[in-house]
Biopython code that builds the backbone (N, CA, C, O; Angstrom):
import numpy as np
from Bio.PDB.StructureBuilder import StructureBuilder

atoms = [
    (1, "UNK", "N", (0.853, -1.175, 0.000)),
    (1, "UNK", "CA", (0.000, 0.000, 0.000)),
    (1, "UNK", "C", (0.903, 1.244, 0.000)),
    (1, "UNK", "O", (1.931, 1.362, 0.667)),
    (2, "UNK", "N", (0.339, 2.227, -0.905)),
    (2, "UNK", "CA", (1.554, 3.332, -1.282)),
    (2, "UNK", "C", (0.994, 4.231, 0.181)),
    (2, "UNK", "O", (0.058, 3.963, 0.934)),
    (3, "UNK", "N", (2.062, 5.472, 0.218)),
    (3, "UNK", "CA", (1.744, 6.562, 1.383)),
    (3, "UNK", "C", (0.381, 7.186, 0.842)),
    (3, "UNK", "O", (-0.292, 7.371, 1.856)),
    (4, "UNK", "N", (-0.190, 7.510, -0.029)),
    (4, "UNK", "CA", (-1.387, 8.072, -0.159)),
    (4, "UNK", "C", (-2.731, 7.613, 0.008)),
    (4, "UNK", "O", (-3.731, 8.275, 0.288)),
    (5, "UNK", "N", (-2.584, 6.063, -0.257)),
    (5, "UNK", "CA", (-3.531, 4.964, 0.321)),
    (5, "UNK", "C", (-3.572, 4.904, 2.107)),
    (5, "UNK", "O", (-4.498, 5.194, 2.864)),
    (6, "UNK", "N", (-2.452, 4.505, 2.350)),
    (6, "UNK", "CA", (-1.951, 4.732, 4.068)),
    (6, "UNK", "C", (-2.534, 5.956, 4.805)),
    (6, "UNK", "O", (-3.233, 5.796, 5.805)),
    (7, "UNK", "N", (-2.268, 7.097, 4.346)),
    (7, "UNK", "CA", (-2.886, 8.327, 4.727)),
    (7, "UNK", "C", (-4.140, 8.512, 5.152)),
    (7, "UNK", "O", (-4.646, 8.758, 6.247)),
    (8, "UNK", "N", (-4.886, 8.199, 3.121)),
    (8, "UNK", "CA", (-6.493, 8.204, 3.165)),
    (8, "UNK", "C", (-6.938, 7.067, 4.233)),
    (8, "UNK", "O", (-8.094, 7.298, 4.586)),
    (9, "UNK", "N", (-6.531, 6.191, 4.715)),
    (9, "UNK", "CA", (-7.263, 4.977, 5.607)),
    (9, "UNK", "C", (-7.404, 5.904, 6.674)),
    (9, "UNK", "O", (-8.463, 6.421, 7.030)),
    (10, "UNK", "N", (-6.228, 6.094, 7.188)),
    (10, "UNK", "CA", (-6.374, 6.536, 8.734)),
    (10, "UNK", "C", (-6.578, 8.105, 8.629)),
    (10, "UNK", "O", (-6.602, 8.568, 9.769)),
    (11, "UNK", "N", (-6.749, 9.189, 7.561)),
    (11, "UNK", "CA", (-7.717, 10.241, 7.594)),
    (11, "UNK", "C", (-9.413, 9.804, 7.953)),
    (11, "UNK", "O", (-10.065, 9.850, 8.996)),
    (12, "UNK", "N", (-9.700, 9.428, 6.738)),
    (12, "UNK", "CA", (-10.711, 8.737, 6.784)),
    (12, "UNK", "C", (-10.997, 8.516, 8.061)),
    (12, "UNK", "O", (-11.476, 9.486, 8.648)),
    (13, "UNK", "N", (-10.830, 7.383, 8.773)),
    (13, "UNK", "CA", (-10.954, 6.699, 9.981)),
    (13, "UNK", "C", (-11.188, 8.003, 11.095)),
    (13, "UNK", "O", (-12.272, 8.041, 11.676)),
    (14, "UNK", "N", (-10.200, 9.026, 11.372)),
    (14, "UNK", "CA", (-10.434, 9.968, 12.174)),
    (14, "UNK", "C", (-11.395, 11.281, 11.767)),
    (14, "UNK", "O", (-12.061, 11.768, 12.680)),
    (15, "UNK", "N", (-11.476, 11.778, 10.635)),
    (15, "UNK", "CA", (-11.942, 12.685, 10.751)),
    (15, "UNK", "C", (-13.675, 12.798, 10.644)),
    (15, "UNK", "O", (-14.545, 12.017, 10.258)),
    (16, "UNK", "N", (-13.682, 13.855, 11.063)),
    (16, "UNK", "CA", (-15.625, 13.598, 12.252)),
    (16, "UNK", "C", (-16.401, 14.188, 10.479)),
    (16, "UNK", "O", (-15.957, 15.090, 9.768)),
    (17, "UNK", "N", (-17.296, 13.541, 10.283)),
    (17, "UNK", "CA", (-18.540, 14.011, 9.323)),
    (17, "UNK", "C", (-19.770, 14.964, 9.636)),
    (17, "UNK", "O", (-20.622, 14.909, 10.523)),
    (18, "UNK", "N", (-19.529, 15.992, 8.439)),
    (18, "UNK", "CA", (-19.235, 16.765, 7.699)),
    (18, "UNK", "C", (-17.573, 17.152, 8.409)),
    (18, "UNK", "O", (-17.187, 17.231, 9.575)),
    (19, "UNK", "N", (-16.697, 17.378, 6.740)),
    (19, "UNK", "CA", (-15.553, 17.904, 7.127)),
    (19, "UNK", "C", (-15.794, 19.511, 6.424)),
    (19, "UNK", "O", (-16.367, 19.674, 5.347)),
    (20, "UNK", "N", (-15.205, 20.690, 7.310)),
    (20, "UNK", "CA", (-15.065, 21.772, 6.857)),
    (20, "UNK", "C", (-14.148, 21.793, 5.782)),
    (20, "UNK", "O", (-13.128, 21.271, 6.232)),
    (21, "UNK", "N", (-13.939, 22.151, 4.471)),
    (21, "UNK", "CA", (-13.124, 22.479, 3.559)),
    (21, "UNK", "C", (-11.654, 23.288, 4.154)),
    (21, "UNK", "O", (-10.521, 22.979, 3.785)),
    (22, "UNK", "N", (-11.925, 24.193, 4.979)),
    (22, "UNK", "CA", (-11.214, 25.421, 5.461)),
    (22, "UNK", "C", (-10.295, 24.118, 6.470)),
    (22, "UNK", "O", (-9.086, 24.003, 6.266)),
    (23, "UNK", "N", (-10.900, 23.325, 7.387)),
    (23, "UNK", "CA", (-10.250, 22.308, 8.117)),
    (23, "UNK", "C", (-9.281, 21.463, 7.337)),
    (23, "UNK", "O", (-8.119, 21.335, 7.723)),
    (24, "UNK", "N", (-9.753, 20.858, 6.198)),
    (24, "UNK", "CA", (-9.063, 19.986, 5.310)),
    (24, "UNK", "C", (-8.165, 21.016, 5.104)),
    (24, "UNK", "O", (-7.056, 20.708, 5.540)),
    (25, "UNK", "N", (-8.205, 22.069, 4.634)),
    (25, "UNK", "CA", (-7.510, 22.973, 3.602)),
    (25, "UNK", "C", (-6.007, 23.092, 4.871)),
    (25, "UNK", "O", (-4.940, 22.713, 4.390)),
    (26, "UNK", "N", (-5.966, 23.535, 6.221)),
    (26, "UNK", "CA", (-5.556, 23.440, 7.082)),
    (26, "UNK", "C", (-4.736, 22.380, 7.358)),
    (26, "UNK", "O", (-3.511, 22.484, 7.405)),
    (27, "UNK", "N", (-5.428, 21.221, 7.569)),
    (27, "UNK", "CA", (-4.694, 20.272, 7.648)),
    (27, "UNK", "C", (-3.920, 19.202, 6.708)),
    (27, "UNK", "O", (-3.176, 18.247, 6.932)),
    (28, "UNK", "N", (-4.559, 19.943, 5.319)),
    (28, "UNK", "CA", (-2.876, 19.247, 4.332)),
    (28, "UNK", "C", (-2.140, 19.908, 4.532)),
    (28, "UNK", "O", (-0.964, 19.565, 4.419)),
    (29, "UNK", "N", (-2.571, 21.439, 5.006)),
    (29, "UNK", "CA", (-0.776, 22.635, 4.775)),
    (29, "UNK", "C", (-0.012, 21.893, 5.884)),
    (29, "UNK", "O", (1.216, 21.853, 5.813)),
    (30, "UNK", "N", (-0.693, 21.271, 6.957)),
    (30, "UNK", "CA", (-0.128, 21.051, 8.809)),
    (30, "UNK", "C", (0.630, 19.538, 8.056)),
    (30, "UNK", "O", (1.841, 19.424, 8.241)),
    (31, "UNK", "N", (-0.037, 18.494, 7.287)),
    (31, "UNK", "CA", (1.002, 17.835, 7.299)),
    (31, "UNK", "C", (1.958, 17.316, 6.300)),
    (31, "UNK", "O", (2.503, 16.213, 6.256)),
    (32, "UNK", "N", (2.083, 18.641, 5.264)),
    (32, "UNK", "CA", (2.911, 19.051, 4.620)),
    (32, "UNK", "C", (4.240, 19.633, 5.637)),
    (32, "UNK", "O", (5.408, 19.261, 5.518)),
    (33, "UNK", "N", (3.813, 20.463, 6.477)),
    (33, "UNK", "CA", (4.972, 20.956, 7.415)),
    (33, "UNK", "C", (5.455, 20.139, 8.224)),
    (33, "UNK", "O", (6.641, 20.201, 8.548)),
    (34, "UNK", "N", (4.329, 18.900, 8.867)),
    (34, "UNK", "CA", (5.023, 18.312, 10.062)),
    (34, "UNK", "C", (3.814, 16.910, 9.625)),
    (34, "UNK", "O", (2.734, 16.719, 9.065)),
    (35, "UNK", "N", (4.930, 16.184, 10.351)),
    (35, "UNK", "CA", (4.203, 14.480, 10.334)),
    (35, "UNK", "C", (3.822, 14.425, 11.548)),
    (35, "UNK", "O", (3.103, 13.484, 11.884)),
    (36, "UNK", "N", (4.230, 15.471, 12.553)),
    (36, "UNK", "CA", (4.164, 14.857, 13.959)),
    (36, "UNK", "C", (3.038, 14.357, 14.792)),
    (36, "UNK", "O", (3.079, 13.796, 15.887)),
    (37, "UNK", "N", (1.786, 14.753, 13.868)),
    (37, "UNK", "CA", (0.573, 15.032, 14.221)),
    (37, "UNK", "C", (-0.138, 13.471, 13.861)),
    (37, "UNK", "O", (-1.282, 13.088, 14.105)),
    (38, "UNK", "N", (0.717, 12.922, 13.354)),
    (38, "UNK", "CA", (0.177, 11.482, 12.483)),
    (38, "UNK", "C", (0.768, 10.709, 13.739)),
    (38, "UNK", "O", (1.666, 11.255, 14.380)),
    (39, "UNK", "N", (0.230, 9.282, 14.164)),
    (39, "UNK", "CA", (0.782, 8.002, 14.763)),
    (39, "UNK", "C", (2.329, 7.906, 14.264)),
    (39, "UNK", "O", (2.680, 8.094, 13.100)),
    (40, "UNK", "N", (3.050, 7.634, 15.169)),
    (40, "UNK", "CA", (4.458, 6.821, 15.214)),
    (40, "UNK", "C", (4.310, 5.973, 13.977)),
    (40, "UNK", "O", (5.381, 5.929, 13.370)),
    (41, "UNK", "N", (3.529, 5.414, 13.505)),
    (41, "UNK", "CA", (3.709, 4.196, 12.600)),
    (41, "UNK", "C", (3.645, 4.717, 10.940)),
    (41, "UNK", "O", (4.039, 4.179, 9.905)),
    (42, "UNK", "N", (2.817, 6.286, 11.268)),
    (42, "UNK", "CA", (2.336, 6.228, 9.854)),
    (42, "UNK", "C", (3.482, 8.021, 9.762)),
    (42, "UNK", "O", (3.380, 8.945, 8.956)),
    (43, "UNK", "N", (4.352, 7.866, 10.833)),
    (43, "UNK", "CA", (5.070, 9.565, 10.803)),
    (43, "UNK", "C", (6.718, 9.061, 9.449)),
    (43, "UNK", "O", (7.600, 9.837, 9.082)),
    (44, "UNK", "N", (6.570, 7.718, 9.094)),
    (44, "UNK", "CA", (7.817, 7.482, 7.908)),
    (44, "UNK", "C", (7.372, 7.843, 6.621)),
    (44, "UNK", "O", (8.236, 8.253, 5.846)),
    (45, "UNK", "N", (5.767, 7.754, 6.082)),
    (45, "UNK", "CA", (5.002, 8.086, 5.264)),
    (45, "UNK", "C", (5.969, 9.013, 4.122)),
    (45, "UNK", "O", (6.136, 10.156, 4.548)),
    (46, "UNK", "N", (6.508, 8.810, 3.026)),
    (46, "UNK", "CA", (6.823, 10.097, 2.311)),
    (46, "UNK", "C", (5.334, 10.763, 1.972)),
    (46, "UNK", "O", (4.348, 10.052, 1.777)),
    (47, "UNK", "N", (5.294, 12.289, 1.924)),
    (47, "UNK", "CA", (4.373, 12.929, 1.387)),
    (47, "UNK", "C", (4.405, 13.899, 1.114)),
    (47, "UNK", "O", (4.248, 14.691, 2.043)),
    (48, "UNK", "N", (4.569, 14.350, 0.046)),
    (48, "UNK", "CA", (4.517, 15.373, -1.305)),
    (48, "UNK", "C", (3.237, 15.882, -1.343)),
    (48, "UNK", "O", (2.293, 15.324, -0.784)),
    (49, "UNK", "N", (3.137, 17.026, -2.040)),
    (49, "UNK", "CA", (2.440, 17.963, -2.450)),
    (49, "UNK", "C", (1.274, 16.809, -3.201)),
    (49, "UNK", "O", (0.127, 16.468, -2.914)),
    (50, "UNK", "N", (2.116, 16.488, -4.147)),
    (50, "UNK", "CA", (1.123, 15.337, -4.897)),
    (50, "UNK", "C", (0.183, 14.144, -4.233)),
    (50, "UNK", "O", (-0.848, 13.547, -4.542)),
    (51, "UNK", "N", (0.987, 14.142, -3.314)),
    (51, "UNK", "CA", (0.048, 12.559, -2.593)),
    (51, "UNK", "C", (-0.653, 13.339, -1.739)),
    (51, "UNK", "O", (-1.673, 12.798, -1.312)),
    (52, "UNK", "N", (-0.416, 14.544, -1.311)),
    (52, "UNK", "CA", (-1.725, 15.126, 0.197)),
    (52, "UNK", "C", (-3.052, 15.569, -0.884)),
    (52, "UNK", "O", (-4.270, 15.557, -0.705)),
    (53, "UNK", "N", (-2.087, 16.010, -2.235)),
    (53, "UNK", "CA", (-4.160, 16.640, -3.140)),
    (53, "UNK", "C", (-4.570, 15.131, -3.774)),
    (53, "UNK", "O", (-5.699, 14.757, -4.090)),
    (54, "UNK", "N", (-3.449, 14.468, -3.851)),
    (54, "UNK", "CA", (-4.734, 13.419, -4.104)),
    (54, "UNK", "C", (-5.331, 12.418, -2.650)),
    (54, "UNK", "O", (-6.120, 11.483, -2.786)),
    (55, "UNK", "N", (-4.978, 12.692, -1.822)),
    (55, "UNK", "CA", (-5.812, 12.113, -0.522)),
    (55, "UNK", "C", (-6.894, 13.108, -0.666)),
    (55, "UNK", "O", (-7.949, 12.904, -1.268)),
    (56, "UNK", "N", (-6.581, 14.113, -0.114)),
    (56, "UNK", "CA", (-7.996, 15.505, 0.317)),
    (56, "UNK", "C", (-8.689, 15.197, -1.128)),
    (56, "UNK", "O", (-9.828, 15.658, -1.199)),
    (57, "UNK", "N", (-8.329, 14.653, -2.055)),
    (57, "UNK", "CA", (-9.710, 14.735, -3.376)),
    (57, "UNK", "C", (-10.605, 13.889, -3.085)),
    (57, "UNK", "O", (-11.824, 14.060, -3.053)),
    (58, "UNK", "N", (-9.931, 12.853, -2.841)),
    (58, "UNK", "CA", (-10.340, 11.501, -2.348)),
    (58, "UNK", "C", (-11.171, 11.717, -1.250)),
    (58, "UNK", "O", (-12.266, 11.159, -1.311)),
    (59, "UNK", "N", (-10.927, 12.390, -0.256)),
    (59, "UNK", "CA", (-11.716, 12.710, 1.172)),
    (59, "UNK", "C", (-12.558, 13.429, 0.287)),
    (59, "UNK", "O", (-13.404, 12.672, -0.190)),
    (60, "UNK", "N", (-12.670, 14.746, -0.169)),
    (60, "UNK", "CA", (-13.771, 15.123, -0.808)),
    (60, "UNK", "C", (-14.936, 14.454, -1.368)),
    (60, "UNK", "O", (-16.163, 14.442, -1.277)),
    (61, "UNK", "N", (-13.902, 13.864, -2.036)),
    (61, "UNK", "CA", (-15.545, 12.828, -2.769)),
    (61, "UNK", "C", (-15.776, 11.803, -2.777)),
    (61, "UNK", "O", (-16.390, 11.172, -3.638)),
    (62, "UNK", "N", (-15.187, 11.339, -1.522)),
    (62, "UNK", "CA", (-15.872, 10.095, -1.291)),
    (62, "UNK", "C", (-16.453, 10.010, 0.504)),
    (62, "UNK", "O", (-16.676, 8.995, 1.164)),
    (63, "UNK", "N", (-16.602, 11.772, 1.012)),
    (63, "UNK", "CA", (-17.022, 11.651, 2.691)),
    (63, "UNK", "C", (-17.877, 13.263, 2.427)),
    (63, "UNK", "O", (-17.546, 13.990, 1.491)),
    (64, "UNK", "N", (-18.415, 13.445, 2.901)),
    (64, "UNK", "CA", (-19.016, 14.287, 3.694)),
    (64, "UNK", "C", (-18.504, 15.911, 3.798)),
    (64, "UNK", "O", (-18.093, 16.134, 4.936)),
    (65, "UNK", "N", (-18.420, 17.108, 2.900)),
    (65, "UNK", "CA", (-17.310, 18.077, 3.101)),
    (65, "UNK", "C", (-18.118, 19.002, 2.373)),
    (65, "UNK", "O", (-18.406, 19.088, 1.179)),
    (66, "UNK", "N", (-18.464, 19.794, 3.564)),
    (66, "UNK", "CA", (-19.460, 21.064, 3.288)),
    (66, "UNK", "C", (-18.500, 22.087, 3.029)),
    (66, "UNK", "O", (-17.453, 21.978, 3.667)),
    (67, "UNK", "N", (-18.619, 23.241, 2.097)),
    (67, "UNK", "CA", (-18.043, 24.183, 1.919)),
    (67, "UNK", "C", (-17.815, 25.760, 2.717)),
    (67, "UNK", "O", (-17.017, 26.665, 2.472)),
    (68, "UNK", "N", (-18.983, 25.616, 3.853)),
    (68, "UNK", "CA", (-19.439, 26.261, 4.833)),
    (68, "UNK", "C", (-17.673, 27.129, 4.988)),
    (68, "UNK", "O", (-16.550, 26.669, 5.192)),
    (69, "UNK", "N", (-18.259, 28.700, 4.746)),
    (69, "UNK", "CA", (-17.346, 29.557, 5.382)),
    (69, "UNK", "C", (-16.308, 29.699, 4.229)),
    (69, "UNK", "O", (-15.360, 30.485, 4.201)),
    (70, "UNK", "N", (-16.596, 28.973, 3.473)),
    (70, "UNK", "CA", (-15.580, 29.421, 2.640)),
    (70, "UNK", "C", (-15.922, 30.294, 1.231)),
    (70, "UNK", "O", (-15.136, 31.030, 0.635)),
    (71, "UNK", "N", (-17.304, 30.000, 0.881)),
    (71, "UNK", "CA", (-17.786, 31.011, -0.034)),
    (71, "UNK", "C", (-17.520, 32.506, -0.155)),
    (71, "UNK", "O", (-17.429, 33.008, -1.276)),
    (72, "UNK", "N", (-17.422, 33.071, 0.697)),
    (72, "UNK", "CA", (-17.255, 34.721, 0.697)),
    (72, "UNK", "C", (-15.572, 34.453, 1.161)),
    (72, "UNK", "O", (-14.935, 35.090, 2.000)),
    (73, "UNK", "N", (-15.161, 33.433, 0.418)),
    (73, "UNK", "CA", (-12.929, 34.124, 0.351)),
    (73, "UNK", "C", (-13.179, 34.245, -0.596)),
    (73, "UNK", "O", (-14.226, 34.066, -1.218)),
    (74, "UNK", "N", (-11.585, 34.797, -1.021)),
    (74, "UNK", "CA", (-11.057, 35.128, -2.068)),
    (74, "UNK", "C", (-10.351, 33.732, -2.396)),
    (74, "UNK", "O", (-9.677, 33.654, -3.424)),
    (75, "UNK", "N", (-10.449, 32.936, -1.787)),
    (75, "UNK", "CA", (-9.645, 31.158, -2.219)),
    (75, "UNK", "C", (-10.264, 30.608, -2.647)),
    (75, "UNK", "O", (-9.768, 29.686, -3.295)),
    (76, "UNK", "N", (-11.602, 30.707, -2.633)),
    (76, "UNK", "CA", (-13.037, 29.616, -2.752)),
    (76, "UNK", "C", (-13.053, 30.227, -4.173)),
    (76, "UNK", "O", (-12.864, 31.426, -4.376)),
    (77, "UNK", "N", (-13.421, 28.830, -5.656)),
    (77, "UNK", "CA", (-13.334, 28.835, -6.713)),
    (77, "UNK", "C", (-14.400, 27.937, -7.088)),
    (77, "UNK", "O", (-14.243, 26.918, -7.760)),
    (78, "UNK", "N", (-15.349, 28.308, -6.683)),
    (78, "UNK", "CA", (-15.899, 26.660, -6.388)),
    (78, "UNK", "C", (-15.837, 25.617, -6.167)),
    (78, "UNK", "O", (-14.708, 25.467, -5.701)),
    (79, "UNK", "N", (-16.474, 24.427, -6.187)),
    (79, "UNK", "CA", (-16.650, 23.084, -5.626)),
    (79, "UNK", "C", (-15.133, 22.442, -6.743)),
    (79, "UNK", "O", (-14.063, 22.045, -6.283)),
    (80, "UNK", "N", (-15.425, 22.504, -7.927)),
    (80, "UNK", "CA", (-15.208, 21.897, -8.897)),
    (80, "UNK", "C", (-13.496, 22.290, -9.155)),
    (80, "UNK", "O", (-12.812, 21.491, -9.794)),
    (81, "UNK", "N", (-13.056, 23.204, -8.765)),
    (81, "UNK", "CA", (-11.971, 23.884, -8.321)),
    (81, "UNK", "C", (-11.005, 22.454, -6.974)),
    (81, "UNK", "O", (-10.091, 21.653, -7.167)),
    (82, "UNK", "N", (-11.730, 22.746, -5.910)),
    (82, "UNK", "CA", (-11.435, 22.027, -5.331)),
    (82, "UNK", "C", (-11.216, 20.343, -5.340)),
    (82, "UNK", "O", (-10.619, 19.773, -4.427)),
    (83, "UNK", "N", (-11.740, 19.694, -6.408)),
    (83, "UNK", "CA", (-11.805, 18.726, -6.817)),
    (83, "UNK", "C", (-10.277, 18.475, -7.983)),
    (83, "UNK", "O", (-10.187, 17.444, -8.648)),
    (84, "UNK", "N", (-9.442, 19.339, -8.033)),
    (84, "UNK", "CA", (-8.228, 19.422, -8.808)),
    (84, "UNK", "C", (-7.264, 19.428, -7.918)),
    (84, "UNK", "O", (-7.395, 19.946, -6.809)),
    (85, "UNK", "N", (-6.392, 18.952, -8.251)),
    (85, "UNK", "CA", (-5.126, 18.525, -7.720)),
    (85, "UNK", "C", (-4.218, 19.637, -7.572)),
    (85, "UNK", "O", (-3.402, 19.801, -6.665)),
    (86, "UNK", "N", (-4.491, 20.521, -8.750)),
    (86, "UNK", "CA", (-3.391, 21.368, -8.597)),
    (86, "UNK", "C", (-3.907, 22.170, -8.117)),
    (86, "UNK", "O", (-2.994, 22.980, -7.960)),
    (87, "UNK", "N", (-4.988, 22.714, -7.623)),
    (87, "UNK", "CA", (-5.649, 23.382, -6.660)),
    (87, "UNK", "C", (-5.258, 23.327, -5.111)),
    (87, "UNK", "O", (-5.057, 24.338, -4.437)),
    (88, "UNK", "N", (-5.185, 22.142, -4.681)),
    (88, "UNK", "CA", (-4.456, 21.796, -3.627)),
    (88, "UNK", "C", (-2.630, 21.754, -3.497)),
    (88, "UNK", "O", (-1.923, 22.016, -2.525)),
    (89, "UNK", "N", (-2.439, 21.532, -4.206)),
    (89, "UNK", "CA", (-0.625, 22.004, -4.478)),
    (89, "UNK", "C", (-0.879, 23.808, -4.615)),
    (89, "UNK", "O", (-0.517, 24.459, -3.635)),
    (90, "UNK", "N", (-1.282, 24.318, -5.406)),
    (90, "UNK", "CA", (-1.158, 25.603, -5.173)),
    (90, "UNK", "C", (-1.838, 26.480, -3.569)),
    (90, "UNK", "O", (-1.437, 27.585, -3.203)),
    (91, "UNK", "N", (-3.019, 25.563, -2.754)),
    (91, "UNK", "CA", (-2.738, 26.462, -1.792)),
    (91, "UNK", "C", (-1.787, 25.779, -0.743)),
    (91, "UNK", "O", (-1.813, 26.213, 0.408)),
    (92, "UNK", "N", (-0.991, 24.791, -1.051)),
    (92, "UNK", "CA", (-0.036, 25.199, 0.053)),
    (92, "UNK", "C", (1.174, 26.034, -0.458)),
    (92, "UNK", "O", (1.761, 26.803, 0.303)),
    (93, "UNK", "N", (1.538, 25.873, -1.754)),
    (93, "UNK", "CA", (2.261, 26.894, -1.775)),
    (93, "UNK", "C", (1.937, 28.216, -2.280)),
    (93, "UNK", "O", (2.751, 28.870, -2.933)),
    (94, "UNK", "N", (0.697, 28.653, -1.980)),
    (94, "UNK", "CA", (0.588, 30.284, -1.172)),
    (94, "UNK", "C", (0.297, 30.380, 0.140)),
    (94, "UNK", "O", (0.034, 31.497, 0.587)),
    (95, "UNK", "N", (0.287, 29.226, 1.011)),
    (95, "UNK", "CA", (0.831, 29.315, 2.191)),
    (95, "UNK", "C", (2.366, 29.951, 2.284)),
    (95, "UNK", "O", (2.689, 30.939, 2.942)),
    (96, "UNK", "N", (2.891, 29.446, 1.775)),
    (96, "UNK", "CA", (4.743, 29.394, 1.939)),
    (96, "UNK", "C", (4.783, 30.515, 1.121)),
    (96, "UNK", "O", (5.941, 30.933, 1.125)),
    (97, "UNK", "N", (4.016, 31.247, 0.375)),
    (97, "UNK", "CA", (4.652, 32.201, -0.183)),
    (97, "UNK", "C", (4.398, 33.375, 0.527)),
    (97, "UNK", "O", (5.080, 34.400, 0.562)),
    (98, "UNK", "N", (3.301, 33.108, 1.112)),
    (98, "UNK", "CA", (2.564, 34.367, 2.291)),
    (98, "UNK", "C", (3.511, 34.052, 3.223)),
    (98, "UNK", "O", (4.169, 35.088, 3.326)),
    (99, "UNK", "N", (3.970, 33.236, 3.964)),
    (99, "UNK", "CA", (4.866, 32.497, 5.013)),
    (99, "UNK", "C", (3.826, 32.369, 5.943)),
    (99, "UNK", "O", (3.966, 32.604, 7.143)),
    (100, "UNK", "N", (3.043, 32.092, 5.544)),
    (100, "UNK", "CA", (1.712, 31.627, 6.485)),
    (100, "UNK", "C", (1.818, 30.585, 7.488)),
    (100, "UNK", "O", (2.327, 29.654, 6.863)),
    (101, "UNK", "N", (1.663, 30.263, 8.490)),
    (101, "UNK", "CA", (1.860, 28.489, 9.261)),
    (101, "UNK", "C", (0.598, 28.039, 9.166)),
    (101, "UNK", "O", (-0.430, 28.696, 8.997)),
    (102, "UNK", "N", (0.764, 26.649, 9.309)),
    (102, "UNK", "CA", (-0.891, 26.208, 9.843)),
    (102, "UNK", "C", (-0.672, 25.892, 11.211)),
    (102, "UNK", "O", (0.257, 25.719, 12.000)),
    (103, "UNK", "N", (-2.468, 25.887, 11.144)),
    (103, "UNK", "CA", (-2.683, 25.982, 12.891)),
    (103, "UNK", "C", (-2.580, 24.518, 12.861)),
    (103, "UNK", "O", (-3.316, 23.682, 12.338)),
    (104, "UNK", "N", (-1.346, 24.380, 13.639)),
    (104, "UNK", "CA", (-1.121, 22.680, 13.878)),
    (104, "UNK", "C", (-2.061, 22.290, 15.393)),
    (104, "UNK", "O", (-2.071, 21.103, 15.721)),
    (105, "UNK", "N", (-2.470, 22.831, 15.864)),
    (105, "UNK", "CA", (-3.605, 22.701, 16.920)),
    (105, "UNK", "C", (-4.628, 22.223, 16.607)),
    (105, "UNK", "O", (-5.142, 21.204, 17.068)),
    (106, "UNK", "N", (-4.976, 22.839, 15.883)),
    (106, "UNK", "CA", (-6.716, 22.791, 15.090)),
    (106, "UNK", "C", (-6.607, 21.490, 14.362)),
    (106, "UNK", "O", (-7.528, 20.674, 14.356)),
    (107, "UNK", "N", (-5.419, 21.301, 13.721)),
    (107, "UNK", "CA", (-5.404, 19.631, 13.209)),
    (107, "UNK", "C", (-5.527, 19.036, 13.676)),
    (107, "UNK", "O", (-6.618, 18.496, 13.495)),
    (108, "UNK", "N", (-4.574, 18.385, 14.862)),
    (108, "UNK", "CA", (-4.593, 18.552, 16.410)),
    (108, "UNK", "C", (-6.102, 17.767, 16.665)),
    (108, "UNK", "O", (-6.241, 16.544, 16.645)),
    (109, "UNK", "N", (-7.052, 18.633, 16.876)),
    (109, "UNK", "CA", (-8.212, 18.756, 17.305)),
    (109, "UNK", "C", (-8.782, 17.969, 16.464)),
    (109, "UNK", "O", (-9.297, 16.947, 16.918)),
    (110, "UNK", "N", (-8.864, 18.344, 14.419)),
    (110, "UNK", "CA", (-9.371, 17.465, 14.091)),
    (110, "UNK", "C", (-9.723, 16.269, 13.824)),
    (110, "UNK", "O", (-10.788, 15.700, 13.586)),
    (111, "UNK", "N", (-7.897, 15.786, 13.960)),
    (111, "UNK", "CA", (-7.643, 14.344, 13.834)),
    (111, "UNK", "C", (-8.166, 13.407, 15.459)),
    (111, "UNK", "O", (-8.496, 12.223, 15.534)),
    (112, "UNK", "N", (-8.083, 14.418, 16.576)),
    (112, "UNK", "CA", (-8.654, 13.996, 17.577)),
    (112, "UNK", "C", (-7.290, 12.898, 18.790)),
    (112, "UNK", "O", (-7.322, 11.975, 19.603)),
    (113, "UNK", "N", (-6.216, 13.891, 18.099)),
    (113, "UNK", "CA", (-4.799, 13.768, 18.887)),
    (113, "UNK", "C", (-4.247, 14.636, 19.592)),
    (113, "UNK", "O", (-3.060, 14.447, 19.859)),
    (114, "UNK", "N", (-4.981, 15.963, 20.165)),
    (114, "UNK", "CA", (-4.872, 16.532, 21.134)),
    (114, "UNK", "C", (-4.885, 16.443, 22.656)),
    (114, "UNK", "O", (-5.072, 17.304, 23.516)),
    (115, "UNK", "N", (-4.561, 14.801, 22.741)),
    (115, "UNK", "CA", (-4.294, 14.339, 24.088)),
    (115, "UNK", "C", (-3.750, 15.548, 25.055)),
    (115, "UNK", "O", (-3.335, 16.498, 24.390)),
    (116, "UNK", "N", (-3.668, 15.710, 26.327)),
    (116, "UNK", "CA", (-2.901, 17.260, 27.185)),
    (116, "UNK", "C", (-2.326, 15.708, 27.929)),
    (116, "UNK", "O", (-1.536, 15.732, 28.873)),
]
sb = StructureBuilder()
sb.init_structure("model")
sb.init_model(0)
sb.init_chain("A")
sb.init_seg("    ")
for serial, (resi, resn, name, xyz) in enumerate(atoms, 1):
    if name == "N":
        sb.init_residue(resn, " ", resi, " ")
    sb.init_atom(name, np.array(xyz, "f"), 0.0, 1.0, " ", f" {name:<3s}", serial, name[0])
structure = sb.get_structure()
């Protein structure tokens, strides 16, 4: 099983239905920056730009992912937008070009590994 299969299982598996777009959007930039947020088992994973937009496409359309809150940005291109790959490679890197971080908390939260 490649890292993008590996990923989608145990995304899948954790994240709560309906997913916010703005959350997803968040948490590919978070584990583009850091694995740390993933299990010990799955933190060797290589993952590229390429394998996180094709997981989040995959989460898109095959779970539950309301667009809520994101209509009135300037990022939101519609649905059909988001369903492209290079859509997702380009917003993390206008993360990095803004020097933006993600809120590695809020991932954190979503994945439901915010143990204290």
């Amino acid at each position: 099983m490649n890292s993008t299969e590996k990923l989608y299982k145990y995304l899948n598996l954790k994240l709560q239905k309906p997913v916010n777009y703005n959350d997803l959007n968040n948490l590919c930039f978070s584990l583009f920056c850091t694995l740390d947020i993933l299990p010990e088992n799955l933190q060797s994973l290589i993952i590229t730009k390429k394998n996180l937009a094709k997981t989040f496409i995959k989460i898109i359309t095959e779970n539950d992912v309301y667009n809520n809150s994101i209509e009135n940005t300037s990022e939101f291109n519609g649905f059909d937008v988001i369903l492209n790959e290079n859509d997702w490679i380009e917003q993390i890197d206008k993360s990095m070009r803004m020097d933006k971080w993600p809120n590695i908390e809020n991932a954190k939260i979503l994945l439901g590994t915010n143990v204290i």
